[in-house]
N, C-alpha and C positions, 0 to 999 in steps of 0.2 A: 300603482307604480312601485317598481322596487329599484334598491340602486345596487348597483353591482360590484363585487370588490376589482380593483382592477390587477390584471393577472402579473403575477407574485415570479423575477424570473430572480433573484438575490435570496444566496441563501447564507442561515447563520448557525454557527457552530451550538451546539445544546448537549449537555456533557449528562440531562437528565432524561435524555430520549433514547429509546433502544432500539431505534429503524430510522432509517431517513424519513423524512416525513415531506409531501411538496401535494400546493393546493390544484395543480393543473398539469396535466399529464401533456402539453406542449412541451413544459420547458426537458423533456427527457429523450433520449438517443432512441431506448428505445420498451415497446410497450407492451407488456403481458396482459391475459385475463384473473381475474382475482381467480384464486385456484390456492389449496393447500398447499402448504404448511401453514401461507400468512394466513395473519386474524384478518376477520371480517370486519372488524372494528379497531379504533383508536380509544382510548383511556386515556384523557385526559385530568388537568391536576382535581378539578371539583368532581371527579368517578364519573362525569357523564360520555358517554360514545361518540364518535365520530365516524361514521361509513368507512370502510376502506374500497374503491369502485375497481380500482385498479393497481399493479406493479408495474415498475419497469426501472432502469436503470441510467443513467447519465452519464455522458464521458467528458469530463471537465478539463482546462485548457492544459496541457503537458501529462505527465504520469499519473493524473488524478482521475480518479473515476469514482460514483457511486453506485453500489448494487444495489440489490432490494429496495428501493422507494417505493415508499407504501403512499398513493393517489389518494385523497378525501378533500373532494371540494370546500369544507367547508372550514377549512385551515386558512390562515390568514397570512402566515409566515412558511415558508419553507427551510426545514428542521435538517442540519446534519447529525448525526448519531457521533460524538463523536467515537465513541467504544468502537460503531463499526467501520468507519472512516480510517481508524490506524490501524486495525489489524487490514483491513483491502489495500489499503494503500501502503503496507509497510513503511510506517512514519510516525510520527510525536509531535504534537500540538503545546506549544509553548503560548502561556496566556500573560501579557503583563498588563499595567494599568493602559497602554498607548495602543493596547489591539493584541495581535497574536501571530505566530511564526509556524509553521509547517515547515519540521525538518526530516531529512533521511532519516530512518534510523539504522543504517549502519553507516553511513559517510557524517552522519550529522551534518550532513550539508541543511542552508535553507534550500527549500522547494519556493514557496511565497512567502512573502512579508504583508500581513492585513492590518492597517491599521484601523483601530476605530474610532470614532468621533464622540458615539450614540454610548445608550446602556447597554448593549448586543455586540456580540463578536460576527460580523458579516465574514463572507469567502468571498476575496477581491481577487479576481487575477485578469489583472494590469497586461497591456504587451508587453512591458519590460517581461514579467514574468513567464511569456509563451514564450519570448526570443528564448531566456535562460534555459527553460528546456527543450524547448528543442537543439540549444546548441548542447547539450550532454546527451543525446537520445543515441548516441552511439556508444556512448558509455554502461547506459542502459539494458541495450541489446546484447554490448560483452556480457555482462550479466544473465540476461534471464537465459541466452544463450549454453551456457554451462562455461564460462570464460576461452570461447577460442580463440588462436594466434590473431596478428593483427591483418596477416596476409588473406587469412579464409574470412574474416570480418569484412575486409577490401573488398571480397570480392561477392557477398552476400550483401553491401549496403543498397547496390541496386536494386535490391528483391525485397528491402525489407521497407516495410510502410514508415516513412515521418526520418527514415535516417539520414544523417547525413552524410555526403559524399567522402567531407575530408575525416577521417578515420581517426580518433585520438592514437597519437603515439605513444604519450605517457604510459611509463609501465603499471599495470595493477599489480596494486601492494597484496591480495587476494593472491594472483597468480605467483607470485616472485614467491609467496612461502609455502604455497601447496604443491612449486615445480622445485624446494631446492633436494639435492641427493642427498643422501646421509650413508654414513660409513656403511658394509655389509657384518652380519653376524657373523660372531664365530662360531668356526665348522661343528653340530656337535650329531652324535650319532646316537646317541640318549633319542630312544621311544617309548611314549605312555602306551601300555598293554590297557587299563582299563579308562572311563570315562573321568574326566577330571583330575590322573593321576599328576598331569604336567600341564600348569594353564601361562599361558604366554600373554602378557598385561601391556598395556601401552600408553599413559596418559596425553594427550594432547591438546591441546589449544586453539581454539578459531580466532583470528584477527579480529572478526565482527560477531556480536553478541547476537544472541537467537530472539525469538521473538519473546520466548518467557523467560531473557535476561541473561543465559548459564554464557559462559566462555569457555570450557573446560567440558571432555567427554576419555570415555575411557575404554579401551578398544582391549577384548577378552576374546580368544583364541585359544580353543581347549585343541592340544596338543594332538 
């Protein structure tokens, strides 16, 4: 007789894992065959292996998804990375003693609030937390969109999966500084004959930080 671990569908944040880790390829969207570049195996803390059988990836409740999940039955807990969790989901995990926070990382907004009770930081997402996004999913769409008007947004939410109808009006702080004008140069009839004679420099600013932190880029235009 053997007894069976019962199937694992909560998963907890692990800040010392470097792949998603999950004991049973149900709880995932959807299912690859183990195939290169992944390992074949897990390394766990005493250096012994754990099978890898399979990949596949999950799409968790609002803007969160996991990719590469690495499948090995013989895992107990179902592991987020979280290294890879914030670079996929453009975001930062805030840990305090009462649980943990998943925020934007360029709104800083919260995404979810998990609290935890245990030794483990679980990923809890509550209905409160699907209403919340899906009520921004059109927020969302401005974005991955490439920021368009509100009018071409209106008339794309029909087409677009999970958006909603009513269209935020708020203005994007994004848009308002990437659309404002600035005076024209003056007239000059100065030409560089050879390469590098006359370079034309530009410092600028992004509202929202990049993903390796910079605010600040600098625009070089050899005459």
């Amino acid at each position: 007789m053997t007894l069976n671990q019962p199937q694992q569908t909560e998963w907890y944040f692990d800040s010392g894992a470097t792949s998603h880790m999950a004991s049973d390829s149900h709880s995932l969207s959807h299912i690859f065959p183990q195939r290169y570049p992944f390992p074949s195996a897990i390394v766990v803390g005493d250096g012994s292996l754990l099978p890898v059988t399979s990949t596949g990836s999950a799409h968790l409740s609002g803007p969160l998804h996991l990719n590469n999940v690495l499948v090995s039955p013989k895992l107990i807990k179902n592991l987020i990375s979280v290294r890879q969790f914030t670079s996929d989901n453009n975001c930062y995990v805030e840990f305090d003693p009462s649980g943990c926070s998943v925020k934007d990382l360029g709104t800083r907004n919260v995404i979810v609030r998990c609290n935890s009770s245990g030794p483990l930081y679980p990923l809890h997402l509550p209905a409160a937390a699907t209403a919340l996004a899906a009520g921004s999913t059109s927020t969302l769409w401005h974005r991955c969109l490439g920021h368009p008007g509100q009018e071409s947004l209106t008339k794309l939410a029909s087409m677009l999966p999970s958006c909603n109808k009513d269209v935020s009006s708020s203005p994007c702080h994004a848009c308002q500084l990437g659309r404002h004008t600035r005076l024209p140069f003056w007239v000059s009839s100065s030409r560089a004959i050879n390469k590098f004679d006359l370079i034309h420099c530009d410092l600028w600013t992004s509202p929202i930080v990049s993903v390796s932190g910079y605010k600040y880029y600098l625009v070089i235009l050899d005459d």
